[in-house]
C-alpha positions in Angstrom: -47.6 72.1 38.3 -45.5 72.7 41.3 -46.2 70.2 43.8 -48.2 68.1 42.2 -45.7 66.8 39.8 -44.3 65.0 42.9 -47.6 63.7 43.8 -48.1 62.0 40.8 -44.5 60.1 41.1 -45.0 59.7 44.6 -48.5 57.7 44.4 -47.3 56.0 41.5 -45.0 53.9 43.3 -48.4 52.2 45.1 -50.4 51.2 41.9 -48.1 48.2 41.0 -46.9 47.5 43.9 -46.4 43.5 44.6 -48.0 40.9 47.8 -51.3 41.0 45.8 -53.4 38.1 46.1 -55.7 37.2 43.1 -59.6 36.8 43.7 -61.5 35.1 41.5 -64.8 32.7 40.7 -67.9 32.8 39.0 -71.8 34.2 39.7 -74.6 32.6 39.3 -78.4 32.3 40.1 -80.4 29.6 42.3 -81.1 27.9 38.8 -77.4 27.9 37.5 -77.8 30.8 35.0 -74.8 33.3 34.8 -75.5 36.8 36.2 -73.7 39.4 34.4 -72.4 43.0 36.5 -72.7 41.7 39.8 -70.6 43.6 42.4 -67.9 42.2 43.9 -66.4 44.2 46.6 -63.7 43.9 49.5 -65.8 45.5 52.1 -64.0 49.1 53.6 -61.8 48.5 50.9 -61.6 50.2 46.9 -61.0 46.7 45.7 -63.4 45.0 43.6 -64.9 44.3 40.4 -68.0 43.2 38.4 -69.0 39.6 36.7 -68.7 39.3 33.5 -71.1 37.8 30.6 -70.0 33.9 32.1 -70.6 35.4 35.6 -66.9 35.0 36.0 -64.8 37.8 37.8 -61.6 38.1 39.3 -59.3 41.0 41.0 -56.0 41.4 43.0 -55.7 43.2 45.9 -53.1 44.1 48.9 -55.1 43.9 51.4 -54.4 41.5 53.5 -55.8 39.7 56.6 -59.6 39.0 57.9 -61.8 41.0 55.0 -65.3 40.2 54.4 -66.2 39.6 50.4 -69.6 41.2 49.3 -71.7 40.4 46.5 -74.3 42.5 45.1 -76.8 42.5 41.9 -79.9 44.3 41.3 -83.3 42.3 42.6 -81.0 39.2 44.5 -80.4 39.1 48.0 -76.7 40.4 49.2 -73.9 38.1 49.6 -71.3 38.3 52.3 -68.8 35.9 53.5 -65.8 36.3 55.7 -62.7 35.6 53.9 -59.1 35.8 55.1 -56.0 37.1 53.0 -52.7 35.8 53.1 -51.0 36.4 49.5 -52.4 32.6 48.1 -55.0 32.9 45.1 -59.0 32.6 46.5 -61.7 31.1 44.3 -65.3 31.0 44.7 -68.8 30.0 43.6 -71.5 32.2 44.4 -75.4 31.7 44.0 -77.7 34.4 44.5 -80.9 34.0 45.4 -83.9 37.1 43.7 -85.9 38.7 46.1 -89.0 41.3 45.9 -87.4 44.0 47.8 -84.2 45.6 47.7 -83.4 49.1 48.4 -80.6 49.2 47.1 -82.3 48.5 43.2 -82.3 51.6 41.9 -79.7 54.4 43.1 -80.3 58.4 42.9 -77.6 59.3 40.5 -78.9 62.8 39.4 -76.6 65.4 39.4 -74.0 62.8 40.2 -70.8 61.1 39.4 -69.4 58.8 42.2 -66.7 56.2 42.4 -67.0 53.9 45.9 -67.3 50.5 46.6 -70.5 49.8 45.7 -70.9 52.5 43.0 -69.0 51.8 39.5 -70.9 53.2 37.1 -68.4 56.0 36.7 -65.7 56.1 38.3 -62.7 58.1 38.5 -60.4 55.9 40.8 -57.3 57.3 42.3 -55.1 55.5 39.5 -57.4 57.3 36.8 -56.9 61.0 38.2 -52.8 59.8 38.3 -52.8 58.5 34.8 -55.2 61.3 33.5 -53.0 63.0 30.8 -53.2 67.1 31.3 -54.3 66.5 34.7 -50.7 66.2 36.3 -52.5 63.5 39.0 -54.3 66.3 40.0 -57.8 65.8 41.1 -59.5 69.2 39.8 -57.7 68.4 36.2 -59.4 65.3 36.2 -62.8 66.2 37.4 -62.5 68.8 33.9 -62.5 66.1 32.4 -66.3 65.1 33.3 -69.1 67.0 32.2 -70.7 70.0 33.4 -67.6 71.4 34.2 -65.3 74.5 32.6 -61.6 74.8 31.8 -60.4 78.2 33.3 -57.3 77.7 32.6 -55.9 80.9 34.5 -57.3 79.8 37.5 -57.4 75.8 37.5 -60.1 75.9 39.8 -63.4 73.8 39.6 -65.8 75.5 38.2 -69.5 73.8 37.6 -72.5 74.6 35.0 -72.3 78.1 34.8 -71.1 78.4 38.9 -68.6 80.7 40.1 -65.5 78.8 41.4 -66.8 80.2 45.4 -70.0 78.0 44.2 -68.0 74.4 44.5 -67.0 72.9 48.4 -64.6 70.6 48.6 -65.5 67.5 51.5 -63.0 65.2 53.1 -64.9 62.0 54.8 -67.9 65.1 55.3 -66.0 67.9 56.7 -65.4 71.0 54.5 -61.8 71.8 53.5 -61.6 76.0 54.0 -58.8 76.1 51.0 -58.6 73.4 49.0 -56.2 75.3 46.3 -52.7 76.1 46.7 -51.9 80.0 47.4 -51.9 82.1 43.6 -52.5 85.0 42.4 -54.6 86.6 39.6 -54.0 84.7 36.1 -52.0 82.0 38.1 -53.3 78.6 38.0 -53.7 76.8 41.6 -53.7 73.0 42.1 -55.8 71.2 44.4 -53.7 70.9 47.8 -54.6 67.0 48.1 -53.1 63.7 46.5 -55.7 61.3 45.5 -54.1 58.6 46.2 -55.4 59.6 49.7 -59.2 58.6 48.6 -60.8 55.4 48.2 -64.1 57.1 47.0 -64.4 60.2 45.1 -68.1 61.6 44.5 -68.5 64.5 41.9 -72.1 66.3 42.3 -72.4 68.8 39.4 -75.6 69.8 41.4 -79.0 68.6 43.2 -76.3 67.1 46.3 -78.0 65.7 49.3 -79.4 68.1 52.4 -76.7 66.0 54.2 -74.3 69.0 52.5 -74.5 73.0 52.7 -72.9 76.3 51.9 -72.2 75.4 47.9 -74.3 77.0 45.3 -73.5 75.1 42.6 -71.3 71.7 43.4 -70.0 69.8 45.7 -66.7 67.3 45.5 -66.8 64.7 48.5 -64.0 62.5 49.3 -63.3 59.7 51.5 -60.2 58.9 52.5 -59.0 55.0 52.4 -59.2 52.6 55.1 -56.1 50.9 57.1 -53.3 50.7 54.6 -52.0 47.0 54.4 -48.6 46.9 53.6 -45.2 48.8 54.9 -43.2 50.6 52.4 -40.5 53.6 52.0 -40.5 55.8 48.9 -37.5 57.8 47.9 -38.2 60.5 44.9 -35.3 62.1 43.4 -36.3 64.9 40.6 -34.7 67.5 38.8 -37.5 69.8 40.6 -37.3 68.8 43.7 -37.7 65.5 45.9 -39.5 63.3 48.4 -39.3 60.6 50.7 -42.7 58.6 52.7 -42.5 55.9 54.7 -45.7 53.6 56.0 -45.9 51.8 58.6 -48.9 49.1 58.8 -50.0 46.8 61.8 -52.4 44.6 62.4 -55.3 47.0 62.6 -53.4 50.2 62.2 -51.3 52.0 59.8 -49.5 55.2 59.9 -47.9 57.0 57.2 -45.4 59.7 56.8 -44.0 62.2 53.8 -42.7 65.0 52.7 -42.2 67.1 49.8 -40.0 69.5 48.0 -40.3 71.5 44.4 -38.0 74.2 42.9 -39.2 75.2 39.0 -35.9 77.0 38.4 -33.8 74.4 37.0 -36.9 73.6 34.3 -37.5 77.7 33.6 -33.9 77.9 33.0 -34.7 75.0 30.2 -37.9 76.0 28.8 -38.2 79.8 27.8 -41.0 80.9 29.8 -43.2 84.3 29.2 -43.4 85.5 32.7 -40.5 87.2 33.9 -39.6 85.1 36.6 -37.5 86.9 39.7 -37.8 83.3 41.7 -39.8 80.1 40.4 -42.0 79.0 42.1 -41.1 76.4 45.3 -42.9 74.9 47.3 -42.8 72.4 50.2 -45.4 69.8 51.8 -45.6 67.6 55.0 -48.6 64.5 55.5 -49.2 62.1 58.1 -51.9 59.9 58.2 -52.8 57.5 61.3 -55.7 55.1 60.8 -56.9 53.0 63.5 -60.2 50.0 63.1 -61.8 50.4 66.7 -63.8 47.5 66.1 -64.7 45.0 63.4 -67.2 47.8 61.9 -65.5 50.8 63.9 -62.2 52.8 62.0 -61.4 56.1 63.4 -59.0 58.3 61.1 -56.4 61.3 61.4 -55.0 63.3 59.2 -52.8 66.3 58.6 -50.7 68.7 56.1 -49.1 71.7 56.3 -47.4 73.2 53.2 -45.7 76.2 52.0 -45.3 77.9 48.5 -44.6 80.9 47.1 -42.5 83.0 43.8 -41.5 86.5 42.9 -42.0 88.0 39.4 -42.3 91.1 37.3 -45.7 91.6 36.0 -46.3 93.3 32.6 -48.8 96.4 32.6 -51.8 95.5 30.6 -51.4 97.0 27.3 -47.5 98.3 27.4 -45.5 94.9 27.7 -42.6 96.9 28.3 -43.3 98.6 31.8 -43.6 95.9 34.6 -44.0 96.1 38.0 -42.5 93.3 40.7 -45.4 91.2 42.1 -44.3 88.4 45.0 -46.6 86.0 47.3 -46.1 83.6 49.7 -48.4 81.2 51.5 -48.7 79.1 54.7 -51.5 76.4 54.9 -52.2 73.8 57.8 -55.5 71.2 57.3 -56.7 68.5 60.4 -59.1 66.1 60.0 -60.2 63.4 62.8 -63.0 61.6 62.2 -64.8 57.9 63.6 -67.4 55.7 62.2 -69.1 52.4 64.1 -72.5 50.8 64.0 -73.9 51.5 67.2 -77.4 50.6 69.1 -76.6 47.8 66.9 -77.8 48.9 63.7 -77.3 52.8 63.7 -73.7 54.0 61.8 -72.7 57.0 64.4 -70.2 59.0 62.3 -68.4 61.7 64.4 -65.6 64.5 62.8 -64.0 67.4 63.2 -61.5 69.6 61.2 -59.7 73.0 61.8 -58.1 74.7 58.7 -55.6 77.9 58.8 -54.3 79.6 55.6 -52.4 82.3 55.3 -51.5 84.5 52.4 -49.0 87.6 51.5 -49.1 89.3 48.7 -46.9 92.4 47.6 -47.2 94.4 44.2 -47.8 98.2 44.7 -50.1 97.6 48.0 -49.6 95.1 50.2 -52.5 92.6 51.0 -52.0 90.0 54.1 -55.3 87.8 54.5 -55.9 85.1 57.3 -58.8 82.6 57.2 -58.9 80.4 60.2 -62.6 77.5 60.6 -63.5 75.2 62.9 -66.1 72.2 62.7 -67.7 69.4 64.3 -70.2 67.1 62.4 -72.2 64.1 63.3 -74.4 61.7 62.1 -76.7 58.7 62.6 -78.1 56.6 60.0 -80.7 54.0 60.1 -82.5 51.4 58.1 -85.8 51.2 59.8 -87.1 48.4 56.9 -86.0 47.5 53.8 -88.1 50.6 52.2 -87.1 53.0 54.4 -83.6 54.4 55.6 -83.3 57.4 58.0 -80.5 59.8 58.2 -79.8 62.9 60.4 -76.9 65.0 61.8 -75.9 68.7 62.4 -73.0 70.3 62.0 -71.1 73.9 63.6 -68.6 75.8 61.7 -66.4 78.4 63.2 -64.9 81.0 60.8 -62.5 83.7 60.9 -61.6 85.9 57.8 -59.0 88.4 58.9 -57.6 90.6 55.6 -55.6 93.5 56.0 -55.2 96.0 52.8 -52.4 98.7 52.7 -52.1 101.3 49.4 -51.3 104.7 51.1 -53.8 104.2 53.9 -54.5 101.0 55.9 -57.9 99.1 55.6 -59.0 95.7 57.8 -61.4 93.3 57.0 -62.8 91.3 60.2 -65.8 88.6 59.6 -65.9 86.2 62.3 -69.0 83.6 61.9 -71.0 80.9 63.6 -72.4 78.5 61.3 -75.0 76.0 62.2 -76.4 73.4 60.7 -79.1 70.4 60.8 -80.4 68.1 58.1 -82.7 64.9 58.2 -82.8 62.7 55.0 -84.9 59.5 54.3 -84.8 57.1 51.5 -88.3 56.0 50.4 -87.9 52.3 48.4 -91.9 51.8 46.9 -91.0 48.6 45.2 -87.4 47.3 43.6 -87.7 49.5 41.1 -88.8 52.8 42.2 -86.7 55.3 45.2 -87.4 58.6 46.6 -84.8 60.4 48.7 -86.7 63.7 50.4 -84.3 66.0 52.8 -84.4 69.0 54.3 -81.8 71.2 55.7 -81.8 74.2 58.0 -78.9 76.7 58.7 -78.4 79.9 60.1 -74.9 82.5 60.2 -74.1 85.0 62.9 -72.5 86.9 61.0 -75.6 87.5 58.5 -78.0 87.5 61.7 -80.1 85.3 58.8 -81.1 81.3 58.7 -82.9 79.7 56.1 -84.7 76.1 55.3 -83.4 74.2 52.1 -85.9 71.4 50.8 -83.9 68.9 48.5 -86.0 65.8 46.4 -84.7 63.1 44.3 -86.4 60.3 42.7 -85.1 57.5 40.6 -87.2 55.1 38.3 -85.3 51.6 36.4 -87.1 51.2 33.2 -85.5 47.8 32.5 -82.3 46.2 33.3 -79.4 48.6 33.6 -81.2 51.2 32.5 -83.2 54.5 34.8 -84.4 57.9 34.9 -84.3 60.3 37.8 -85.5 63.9 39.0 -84.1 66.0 41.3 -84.8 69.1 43.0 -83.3 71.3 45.8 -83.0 75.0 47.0 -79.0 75.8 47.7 -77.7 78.9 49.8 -74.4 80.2 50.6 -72.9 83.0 52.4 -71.2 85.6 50.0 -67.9 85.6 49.3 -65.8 87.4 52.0 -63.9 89.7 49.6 -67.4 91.0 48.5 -68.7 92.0 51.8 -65.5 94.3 52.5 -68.2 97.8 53.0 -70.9 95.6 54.6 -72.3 92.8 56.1 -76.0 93.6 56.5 -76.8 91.3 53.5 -78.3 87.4 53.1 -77.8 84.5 51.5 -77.2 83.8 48.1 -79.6 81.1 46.2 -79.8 78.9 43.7 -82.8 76.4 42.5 -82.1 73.0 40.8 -84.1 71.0 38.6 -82.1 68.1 37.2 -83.3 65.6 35.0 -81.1 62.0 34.0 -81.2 58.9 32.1 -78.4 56.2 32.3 -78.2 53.8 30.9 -75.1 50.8 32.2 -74.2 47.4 31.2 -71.1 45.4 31.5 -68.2 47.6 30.3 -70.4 50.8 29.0 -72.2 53.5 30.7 -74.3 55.7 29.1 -75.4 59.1 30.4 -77.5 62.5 29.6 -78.5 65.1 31.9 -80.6 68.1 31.4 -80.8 70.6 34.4 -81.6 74.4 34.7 -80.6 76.3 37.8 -81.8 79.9 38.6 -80.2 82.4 41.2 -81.6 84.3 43.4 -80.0 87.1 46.0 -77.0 87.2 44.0 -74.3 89.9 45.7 -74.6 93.5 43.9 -71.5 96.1 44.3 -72.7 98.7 42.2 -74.1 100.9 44.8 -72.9 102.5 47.9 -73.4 99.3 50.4 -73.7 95.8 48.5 -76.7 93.9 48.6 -79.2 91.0 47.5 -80.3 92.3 44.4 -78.5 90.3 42.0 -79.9 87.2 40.1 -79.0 84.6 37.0 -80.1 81.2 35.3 -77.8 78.6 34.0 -79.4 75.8 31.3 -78.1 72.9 29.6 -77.4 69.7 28.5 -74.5 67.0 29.6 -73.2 63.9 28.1 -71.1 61.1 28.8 -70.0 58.1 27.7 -67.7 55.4 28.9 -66.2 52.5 27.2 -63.6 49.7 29.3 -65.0 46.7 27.5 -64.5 47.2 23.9 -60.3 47.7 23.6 -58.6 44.8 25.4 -56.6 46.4 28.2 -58.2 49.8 27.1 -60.8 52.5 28.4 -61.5 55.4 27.2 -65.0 57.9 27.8 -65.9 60.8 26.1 -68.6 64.2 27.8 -69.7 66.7 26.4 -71.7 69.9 28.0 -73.6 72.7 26.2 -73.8 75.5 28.6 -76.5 78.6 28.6 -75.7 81.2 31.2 -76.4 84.4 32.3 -76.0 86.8 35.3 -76.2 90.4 37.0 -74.4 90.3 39.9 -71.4 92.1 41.6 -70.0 94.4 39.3 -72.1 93.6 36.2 -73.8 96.8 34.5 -76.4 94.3 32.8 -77.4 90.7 32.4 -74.6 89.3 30.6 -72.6 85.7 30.1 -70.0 85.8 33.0 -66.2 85.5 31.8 -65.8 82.2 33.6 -68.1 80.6 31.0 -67.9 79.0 27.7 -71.2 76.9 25.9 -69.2 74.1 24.7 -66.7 71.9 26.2 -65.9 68.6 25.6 -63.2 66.2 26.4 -61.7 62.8 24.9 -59.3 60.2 27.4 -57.7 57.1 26.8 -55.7 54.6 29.1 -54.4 52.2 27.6 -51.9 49.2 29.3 -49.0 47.4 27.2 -48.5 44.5 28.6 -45.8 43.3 27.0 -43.9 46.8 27.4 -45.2 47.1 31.2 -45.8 50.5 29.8 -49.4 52.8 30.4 -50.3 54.9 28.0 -53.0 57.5 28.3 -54.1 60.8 26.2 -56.4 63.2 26.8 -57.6 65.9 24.2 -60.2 69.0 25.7 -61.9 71.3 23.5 -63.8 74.6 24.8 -65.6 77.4 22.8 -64.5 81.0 23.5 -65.0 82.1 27.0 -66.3 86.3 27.3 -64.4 88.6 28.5 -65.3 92.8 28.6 -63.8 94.6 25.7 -63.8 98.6 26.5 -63.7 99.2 23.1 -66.7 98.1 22.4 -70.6 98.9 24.0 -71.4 95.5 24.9 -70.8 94.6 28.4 -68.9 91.2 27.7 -69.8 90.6 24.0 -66.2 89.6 22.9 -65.1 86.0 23.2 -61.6 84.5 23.3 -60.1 82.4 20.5 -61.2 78.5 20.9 -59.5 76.5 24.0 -57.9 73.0 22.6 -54.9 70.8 24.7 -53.8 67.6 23.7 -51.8 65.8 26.7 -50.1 62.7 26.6 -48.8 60.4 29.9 -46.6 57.6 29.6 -45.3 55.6 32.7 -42.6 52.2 32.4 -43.0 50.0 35.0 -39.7 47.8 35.8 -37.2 47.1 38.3 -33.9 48.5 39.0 -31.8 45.6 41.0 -35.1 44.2 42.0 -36.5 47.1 43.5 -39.8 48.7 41.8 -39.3 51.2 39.2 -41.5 54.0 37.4 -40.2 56.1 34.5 -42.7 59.0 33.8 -43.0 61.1 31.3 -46.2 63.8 30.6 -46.3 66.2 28.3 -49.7 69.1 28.4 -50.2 70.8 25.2 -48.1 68.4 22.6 -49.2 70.6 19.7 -48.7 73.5 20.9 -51.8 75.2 20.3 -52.1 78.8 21.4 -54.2 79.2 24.7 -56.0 82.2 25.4 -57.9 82.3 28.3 -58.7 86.4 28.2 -57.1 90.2 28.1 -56.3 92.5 30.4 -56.8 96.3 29.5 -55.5 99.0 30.3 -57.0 101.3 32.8 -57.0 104.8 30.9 -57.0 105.3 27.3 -54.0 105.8 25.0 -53.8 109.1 22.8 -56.5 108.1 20.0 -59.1 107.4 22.6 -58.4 103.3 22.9 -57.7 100.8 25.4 -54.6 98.9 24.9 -55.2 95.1 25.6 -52.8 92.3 26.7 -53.3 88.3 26.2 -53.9 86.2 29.2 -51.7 83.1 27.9 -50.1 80.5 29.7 -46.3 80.5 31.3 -45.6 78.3 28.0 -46.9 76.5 25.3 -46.0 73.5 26.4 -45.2 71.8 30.1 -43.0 68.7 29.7 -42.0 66.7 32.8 -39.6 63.5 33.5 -39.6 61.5 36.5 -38.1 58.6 38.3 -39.2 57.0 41.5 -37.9 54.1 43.1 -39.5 51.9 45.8 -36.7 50.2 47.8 -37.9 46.6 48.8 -40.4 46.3 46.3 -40.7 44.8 42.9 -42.8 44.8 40.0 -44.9 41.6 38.4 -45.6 42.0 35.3 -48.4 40.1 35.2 -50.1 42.8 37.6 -50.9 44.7 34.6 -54.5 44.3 34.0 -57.3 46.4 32.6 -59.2 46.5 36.3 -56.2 48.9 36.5 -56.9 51.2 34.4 
């Protein structure tokens, strides 16, 4: 949990915050009928809601100043009127007027799960990954919760219909993030580095992702970062793990913001019985600052930066003789930039420019010592362009400077040095052949120095509404990414790995429900081999299956709650692999349950989340099937629960989570031994977690601010 437990207590202070102002009116067509789920949006903003079945709608939000108000439905013309902020409640009356043609009718949402301003229809908001219970507010546990997606629990890393955890990139505002997870070791969970209470828009592609993106096999999570922050606060975080203190700073068209982070696990180990043996907890320590900046009434340009530190010493049991251990410590040193700037230009072209550097370090020491240093460099751009109403025009390139620098010592000293030039270019058009029909062709092209190889990826999507609210859509698109570094250690005369997607969605969204199911089957090609003397392209694999989701925010007053499921069919020969076999990173059914749920009358959120996941393979030597075993069935039930109040007037949040409540035994695989005992067998360990259970407490106070409690409402949840 580590840092992320003061994430969650430090974002929390901004969901309730007071200085809201209250938005509200009513939608309605040239001929006075009510429209029902029209978008109403703050425009650069994450604030914003839909009509209801009187057309009526109504939201708070802190931003403050000159905003301009959209309104959007499907087959009207958009609505936007300049509007100005200053804490006083705004009413309107809006009437929309049909037209023929609107691009913007039917949406590709194959393969995809976004949350933005204009796109609700499932969201995952930076208040939902907080209040996620299990997920610790951080953003990989909540995106388990979606479909297509597997619990490893050993790892905690994102891993998506049948893909590898290398097969998922992580984006921030378009630029790649080198290491998006916190420094571990084997059997150690990592968290995502980043709070998401940094994003404004969070999109989740489980697969068929634009040409505008590269280098991921399998997924890709893109984030953008919030706007100009509106208000100026100070945060103080006192915790028996550790503390924090942020201060923001907001003027007129700028805002900068400040913090810093600090977690020790000792004082809870010494608490809890844990069944490591733990030398030093793990600690770890965090630094942000974000400066945002709007250039212009359309122009924003945006800097980031975070540097962290963590680490922990421990004795590790030998696989199959719990009694003999050997001492295993690690320590790592990470620093992530990110500059980027967006403006229309030429009048109607958006220019986006960006670049971001990344440098992570890791040590670890068991009986060898391994020191690895990845350093990457890139630039992006884009234009975009509407050129009619049926057709919009995108294009951009992009260069990537790597560096993976790994240094192995066991006896004899081995280095490992792949530097790389990566470049990119895509072009991408959206094709609108009436208001209820979109096609959205790409193409990308890349090419790696350090493979001496390029390669053309075609990507296709097409969307169709049957009736209101409801759609289909295809996609298809080739994928390629450079091998994993680790696996090209003897040689780097090899290609690109591939992988094919064919995806095919129906949706199904009215007013408060969104229905979902998504068939796809993805095939591999070029996977990396080990097995011989010098690894090459000769591996291959197929994943298959079935995802489902469903989301509910209307039916349980000041409730919302959504339910996935995933069947899962996989199978691969790749590295290591003898044969084609089920990789251990797999399972063919998961499914998870969450509720939120807002008290009002105890200021209180509530939220549970139960996961369930069939038995994951895993390679018993005992037996003659290459991965034929399977782990005992995963379950976790995980329960959140935050008080809102003051404390002499100043806002106030008691937390409390709890991760496994049950305590159901969690077995994510076993390690063997490496020889065989006396009578000829393998002796075999449980991979289990550091305890049944993970139980944390917090209090954060936010000094100058109080709590209304009639800012409790089910848009926040």
């Amino acid at each position: 949990m580590k840092k992320g437990l003061l994430t969650l207590v430090f974002g929390l202070s901004s969901l309730f915050l007071s200085a809201q102002t209250l938005v509200k009116g009513v939608v309605t067509s040239t001929t006075g009928e009510n429209i029902i789920g029209a978008n109403i949006v703050l425009l650069g903003t994450y604030d914003g809601t839909s009509s209801d079945l009187n057309g009526a709608f109504n939201f708070y939000t802190t931003e403050t100043g000159k905003q301009v108000l959209q309104i959007t439905y499907i087959g009207c013309d958009t609505l936007s009127l300049p509007v100005e902020l200053q804490g006083q409640p705004l009413e309107f009356k809006f009437k929309l007027k049909e037209t023929v043609n609107e691009l913007n009718a039917v949406t590709i949402v194959s393969g995809v799960f976004e949350a933005s301003d204009t796109k609700k229809s499932v969201v995952l908001k930076s208040v939902d990954i907080a209040l996620t219970a299990g997920a610790v507010a951080d953003i990989t546990g909540a995106m388990l919760t979606l479909p297509g997606t597997t619990r490893n629990p050993e790892t905690g890393q994102l891993l998506v219909r049948g893909g590898a955890a290398y097969e998922t990139r992580t984006l921030i505002d378009g630029l790649y993030v080198q290491n998006a997870y916190n420094s571990t070791t084997a059997n150690m969970p990592a968290r995502n580095r980043f709070s998401p209470f940094l994003f404004k828009g969070m999109m989740f592609s489980s697969g068929g992702y634009s040409a505008e993106y590269g280098q991921a096999l399998s997924s890709a999570l893109i984030l953008n970062t919030t706007d100009v922050v509106g208000q100026t606060t100070t945060g103080i975080q006192l915790l028996s793990v550790g503390g924090g203190l942020s201060q923001q700073k907001s003027w007129e068209k700028s805002s900068l913001s400040v913090s810093g982070t600090y977690t020790n696990l000792s004082p809870y180990f010494r608490l809890i019985k844990q069944n490591f043996d733990w030398k030093q907890a793990p600690t770890a320590g965090n630094a942000e600052l974000s400066f945002k900046t709007k250039t212009s009434q359309t122009g924003i340009f945006k800097f980031y930066a975070t540097g962290s530190s963590n680490g922990f010493n421990m004795n590790v049991a030998i696989a199959g003789d719990e009694s003999q251990k050997m001492p295993l410590k690690l320590s790592g040193e990470n620093l992530y930039t990110n500059a980027s700037y967006r403006d229309i230009v030429f009048k109607d072209w958006t220019l986006f420019v960006g670049s971001a550097y990344s440098w992570n370090r890791d040590k670890i020491r068991q009986n060898f010592d391994l020191n690895t240093l990845q350093q990457s460099a890139q630039t992006r751009f884009s234009l975009s362009h509407s050129l009619s109403e049926q057709v919009k025009l995108k294009f951009g390139a992009e260069h990537i400077w790597s560096l993976f620098d790994e240094k192995y010592t066991e006896g004899q000293s081995f280095t490992t040095l792949h530097p790389d030039n990566y470049l990119a270019a895509f072009a991408e058009t959206d094709l609108s052949f009436n208001d209820k029909w979109l096609a959205r062709v790409g193409l990308r092209a890349e090419h790696s120095s350090l493979l001496h190889k390029g390669n053309v990826a075609p990507r296709l999507s097409t969307a169709y509404i049957l009736r209101k609210g409801e759609q289909i859509a295809l996609s298809f698109g080739q994928f390629y990414q450079t091998p994993e570094h680790t696996q090209m250690r003897r040689s780097t005369a090899v290609g690109f790995e591939q992988a094919d997607h064919y995806i095919l969605t129906y949706q199904k969204q009215v007013e408060g429900y969104v229905f979902r199911v998504e068939g796809y089957y993805k095939k591999y090609h070029n996977l990396l081999k080990t097995t011989g003397e010098l690894p090459d392209n000769t591996g291959y694999g197929y994943a298959r299956g079935i995802d489902l989701f469903w989301r509910d925010s209307k039916s349980i007053k000041n409730g919302d709650y959504y339910i996935s499921y995933s069947f899962l069919d996989t199978e691969r020969n790749y590295r290591d692999f003898p044969v084609q076999a089920m990789p251990y990173f797999a399972a063919k059914h998961n499914a998870a349950i969450v509720y939120k749920h807002w008290i009002h009358k105890l200021s209180t959120m509530l939220s549970t989340t139960y996961a369930f996941q069939s038995g994951r393979p895993y390679n018993d030597p005992n037996t003659t099937v290459f991965n034929g075993s399977r782990t005992p069935v995963y379950q976790d039930l995980s329960v959140t629960v935050s008080y809102i109040t003051n404390i002499k007037d100043n806002f106030t949040v008691l937390y409390l989570a709890a991760n496994n409540v049950p305590g159901f035994r969690q077995v994510s695989g076993y390690r063997f031994s490496n020889a065989p005992d006396a009578s000829g067998q393998y002796l075999g360990s449980p991979i289990v977690p550091p305890a049944k259970r993970f139980i944390f407490l917090g209090l954060i106070m936010t000094i100058g601010e109080k709590f209304e409690k009639n800012q409790g409402n089910n848009d926040d949840i």
